[in-house]
C-alpha positions as CSV (number, residue, x, y, z in Angstrom):
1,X,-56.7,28.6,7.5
2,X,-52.9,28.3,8.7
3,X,-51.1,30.9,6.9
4,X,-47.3,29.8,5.6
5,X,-46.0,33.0,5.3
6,X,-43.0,34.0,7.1
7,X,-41.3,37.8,6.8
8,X,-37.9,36.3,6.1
9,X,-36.0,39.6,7.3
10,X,-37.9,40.1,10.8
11,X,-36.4,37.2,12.1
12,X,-32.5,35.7,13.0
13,X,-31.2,33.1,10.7
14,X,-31.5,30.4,13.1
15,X,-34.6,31.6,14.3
16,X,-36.1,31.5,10.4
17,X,-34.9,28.1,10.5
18,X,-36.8,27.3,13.5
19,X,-39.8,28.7,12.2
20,X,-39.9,27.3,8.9
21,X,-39.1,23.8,10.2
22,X,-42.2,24.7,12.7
23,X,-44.4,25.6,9.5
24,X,-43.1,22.1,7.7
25,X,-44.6,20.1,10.1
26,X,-47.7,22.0,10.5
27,X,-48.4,21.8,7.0
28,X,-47.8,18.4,6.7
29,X,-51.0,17.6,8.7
30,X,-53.0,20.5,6.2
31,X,-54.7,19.4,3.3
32,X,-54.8,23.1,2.0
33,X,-53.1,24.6,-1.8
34,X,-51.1,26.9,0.5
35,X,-49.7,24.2,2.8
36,X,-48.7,22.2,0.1
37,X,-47.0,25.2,-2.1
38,X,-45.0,25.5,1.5
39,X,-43.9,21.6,2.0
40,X,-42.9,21.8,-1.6
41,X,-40.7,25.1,-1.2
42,X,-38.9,23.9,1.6
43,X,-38.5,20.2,0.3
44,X,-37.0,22.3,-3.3
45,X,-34.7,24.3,-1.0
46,X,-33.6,21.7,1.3
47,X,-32.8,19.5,-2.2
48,X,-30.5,22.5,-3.3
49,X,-28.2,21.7,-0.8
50,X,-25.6,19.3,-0.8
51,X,-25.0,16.3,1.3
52,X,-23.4,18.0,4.6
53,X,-25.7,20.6,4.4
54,X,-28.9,18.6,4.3
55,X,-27.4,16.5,7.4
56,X,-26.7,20.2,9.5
57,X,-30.2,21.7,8.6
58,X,-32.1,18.2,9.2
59,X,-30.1,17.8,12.3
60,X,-30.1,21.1,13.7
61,X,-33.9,22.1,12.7
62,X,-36.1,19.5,11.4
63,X,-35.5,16.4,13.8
64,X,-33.7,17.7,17.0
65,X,-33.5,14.2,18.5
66,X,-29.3,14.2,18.8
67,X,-28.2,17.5,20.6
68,X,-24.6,17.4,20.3
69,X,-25.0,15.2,17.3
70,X,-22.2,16.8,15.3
71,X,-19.1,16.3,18.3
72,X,-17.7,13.0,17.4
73,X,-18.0,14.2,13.5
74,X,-17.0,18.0,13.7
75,X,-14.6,20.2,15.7
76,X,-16.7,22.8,17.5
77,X,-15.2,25.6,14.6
78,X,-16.2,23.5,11.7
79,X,-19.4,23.0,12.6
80,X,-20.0,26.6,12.7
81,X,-19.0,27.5,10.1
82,X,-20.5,24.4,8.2
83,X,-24.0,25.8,10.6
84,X,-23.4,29.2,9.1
85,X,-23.2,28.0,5.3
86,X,-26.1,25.9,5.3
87,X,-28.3,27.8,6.8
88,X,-27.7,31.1,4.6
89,X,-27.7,28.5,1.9
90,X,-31.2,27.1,2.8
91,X,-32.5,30.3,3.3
92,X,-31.0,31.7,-0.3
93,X,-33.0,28.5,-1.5
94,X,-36.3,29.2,0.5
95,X,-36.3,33.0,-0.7
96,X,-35.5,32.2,-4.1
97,X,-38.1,29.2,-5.1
């Protein structure tokens, strides 16, 4: 059995981020209580955010198709610091469902 715990202060943020969206799409293909308590935790925390968030963390972690997807939208300092919000938002979310 996969476990879908992660230690949420061992890692960076971006590198929780990473791991998380790794874990999403694990469970996704797991039939198990535990995978499903985990797909419903992210998909809470990810609906906590608002509209530019959800576009940064899906973009950024969940479907990295579009490197780069944010320069004709964002100047590099504004996505940064939009980055840096969503993700401590996200993981505020994830820590506190």
């Amino acid at each position: 059995m996969k476990s879908f715990d992660i230690d949420v202060n061992s890692l960076s943020l971006s590198s929780l981020l990473a791991r998380i969206s790794e874990l999403y799409f694990q469970a996704l293909k797991d039939d198990s209580d535990r995978a499903k308590d985990f797909i419903k935790r992210v998909n809470t925390a990810f609906e906590s955010l608002n509209e530019t968030e959800k576009k940064v963390i899906n973009n950024d972690f969940f479907y990295e198709d579009y490197p780069f997807w944010w320069t004709s939208i964002y100047s590099k300092a504004t996505y940064y610091r939009l980055r840096s919000k969503s993700m401590n938002d996200f993981k505020e979310a994830f820590i506190n469902e």
